[in-house]
N, C-alpha and C positions, 0 to 999 in steps of 0.2 A: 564651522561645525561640520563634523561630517555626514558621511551620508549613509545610507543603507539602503541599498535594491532588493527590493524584495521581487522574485519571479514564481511564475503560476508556471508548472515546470508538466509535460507529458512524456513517456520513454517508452518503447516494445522493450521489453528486459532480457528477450529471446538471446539475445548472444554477448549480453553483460555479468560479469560475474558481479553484479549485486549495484549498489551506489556507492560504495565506500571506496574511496582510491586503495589500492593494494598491487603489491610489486609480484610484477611479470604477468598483470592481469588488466582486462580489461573491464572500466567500469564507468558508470555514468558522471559520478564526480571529477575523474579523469579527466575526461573528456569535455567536461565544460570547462572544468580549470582551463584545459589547455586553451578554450577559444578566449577565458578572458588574458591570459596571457598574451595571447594575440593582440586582441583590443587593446588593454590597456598598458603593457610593457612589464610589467611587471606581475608576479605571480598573486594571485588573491584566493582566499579559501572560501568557497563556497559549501555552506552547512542546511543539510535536509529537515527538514519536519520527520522523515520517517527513510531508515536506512535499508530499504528495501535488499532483501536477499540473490543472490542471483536467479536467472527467471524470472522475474517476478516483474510488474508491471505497474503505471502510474498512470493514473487521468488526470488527477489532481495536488502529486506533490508539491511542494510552495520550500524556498530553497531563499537563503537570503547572505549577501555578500557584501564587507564592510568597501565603501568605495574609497581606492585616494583622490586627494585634492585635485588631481589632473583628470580626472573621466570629465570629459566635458560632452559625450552622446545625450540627447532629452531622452527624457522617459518614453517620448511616443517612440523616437526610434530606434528603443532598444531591442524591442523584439524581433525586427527584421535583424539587426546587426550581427544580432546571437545565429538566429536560424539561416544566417547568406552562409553559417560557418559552421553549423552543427551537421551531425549524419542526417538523415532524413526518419531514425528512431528516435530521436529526439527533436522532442518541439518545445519553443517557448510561445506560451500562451498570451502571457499576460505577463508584463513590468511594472513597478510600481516602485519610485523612490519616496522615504521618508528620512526626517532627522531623528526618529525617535529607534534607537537601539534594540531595536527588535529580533526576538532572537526565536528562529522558524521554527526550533523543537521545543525549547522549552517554555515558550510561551501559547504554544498552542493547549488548545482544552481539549480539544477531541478528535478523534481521526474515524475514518470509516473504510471497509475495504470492502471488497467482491470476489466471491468464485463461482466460478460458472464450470458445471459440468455437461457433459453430453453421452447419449445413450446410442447415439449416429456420428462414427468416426467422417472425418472431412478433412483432408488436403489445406482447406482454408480457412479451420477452424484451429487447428491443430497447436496452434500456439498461445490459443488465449482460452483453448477451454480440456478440461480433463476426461480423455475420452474412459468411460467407466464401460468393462464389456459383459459385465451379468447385471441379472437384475436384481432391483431395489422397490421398497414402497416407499415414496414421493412421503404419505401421510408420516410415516415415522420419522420421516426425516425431518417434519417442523415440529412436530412433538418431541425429537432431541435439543432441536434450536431453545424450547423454552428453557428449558434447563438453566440457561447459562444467563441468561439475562438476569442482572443485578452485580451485588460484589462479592467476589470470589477471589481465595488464590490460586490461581492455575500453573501450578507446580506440575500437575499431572502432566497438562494438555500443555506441552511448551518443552524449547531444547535449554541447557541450563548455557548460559550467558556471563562470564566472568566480570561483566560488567552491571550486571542486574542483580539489585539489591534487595530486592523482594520482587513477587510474583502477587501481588493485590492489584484485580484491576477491576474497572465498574463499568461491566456492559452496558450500555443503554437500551440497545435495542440488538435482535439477532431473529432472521428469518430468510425462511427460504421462498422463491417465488420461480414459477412457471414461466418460463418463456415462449416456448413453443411444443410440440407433443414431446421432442426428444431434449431439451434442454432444461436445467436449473442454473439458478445463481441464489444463492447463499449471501445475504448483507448485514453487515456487523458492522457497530459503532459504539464505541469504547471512550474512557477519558486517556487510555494509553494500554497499547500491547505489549507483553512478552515474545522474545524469539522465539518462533518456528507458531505462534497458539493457535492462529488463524489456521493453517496447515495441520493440525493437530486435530483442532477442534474438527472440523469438516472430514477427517480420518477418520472421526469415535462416532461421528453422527451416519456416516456410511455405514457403518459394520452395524449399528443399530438397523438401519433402514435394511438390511442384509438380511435380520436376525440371528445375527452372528453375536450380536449384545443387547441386553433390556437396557430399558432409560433407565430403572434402577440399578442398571450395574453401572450407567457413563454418570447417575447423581453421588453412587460410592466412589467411584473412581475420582472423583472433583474434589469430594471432602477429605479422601484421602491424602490430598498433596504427595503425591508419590507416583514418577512418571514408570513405574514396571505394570501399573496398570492404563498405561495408553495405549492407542491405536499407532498402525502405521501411518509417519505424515503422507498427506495426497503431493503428487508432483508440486513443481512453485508456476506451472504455466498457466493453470487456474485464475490464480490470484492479483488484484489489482489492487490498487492504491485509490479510491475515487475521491478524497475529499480530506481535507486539514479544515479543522475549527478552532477560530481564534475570539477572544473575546470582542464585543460588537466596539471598541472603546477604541482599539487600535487599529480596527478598520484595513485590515490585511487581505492583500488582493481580493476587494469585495466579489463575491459569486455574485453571476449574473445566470441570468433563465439559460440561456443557450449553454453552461455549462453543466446543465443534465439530460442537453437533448441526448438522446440516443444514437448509437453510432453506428451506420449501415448494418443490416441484419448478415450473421455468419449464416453460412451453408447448413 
């Protein structure tokens, strides 16, 4: 019977043009391909839960790969095996082999991501938060948050997608939270996102917080389905990947506590 690896997958996205392999570019799919090539002799396609854009970043994407009948590495030691050959922007977390045909995108139920802005440029913040140089009110900005949570089509807030068949998706939850006097992060959790919305949405929710727009013009603009009334999207250095949800049945690289400690504080 075969097999399927499933990996608990981290990447800095800073000098990747996205996850998806694409010619004369560099990208995170690439680049594992290539190490399981290495490993196992032969080339194997490995498919994300979420095809993050370039820039863009991952704490917890989950990536799963069908094995041939010759991989004979254990599950314990595949994590080293991966990261003695990976760059050092990418890390495997967690391994996990099952016989059951698990497929990382479309069987997941929900995904979550993060953006973090700051109000205090820093040298060593610079790539994982969006430096913003006027000012905003913090309050508006979670008063736009509410808006969105529930099911919408986000036509507006989103880049169109020749592969996206509709724009309905069902926010779960969406807020913003303080981190320190000059920081935000912005957390969204969805049953599935459109291109660019994440990026969008956090565009339309600034320019409110600006008063450059009312919530009622970013609740018109949603109903609308009509992206000439969106905001500019925010950079992709913002934005992270923290988390793929799968139903509890299939038991895909169970999260453990330590996978939301928090990760040394930026400058």
């Amino acid at each position: 019977m075969s097999r399927t690896l499933l990996l608990l997958l981290e990447y800095d996205g800073t000098r990747y043009a996205g996850w998806q392999r694409q010619p004369n570019a560099l990208t995170v799919q690439a680049v594992l391909e290539d190490v399981f090539l290495h490993l196992a002799g032969v080339r194997l396609h490995a498919v994300a839960a979420s095809r993050t854009d370039a820039g863009v970043h991952a704490r917890g994407q989950v990536v799963h790969i069908r094995l041939p009948d010759t991989w004979n590495i254990p599950e314990e030691r595949i994590p080293h095996a991966l990261n003695s050959l990976l760059p050092e922007d990418i890390r495997v977390r967690r391994a996990q082999l099952t016989h059951q045909p698990i497929h990382a995108r479309y069987d997941a139920c929900a995904r979550q991501y993060s953006y973090t802005l700051t109000c205090s440029p820093s040298v060593f913040s610079r790539h994982f938060c969006w430096y913003v140089p006027y000012p905003f009110d913090p309050e508006l900005l979670s008063d736009a948050a509410s808006i969105f949570v529930g099911t919408h089509d986000f036509t507006t807030f989103s880049k169109h997608h020749p592969e996206t068949r509709h724009y309905i998706c069902t926010v779960l939850e969406a807020y913003w939270e303080r981190l320190c006097p000059y920081r935000w992060r912005f957390n969204i959790r969805a049953d599935r996102f459109v291109y660019g919305m994440v990026r969008a949405l956090v565009g339309a929710m600034l320019q409110a917080a600006r008063r450059r727009r009312t919530i009622e013009d970013l609740q018109y603009a949603l109903a609308a389905r009509n992206r000439r009334y969106a905001s500019p999207l925010v950079p992709p250095n913002g934005l992270v990947l923290e988390r793929v949800f799968y139903p509890e049945h299939l038991d895909v690289c169970p999260w453990k506590p330590e996978d939301t400690a928090c990760l040394p504080p930026l400058p």
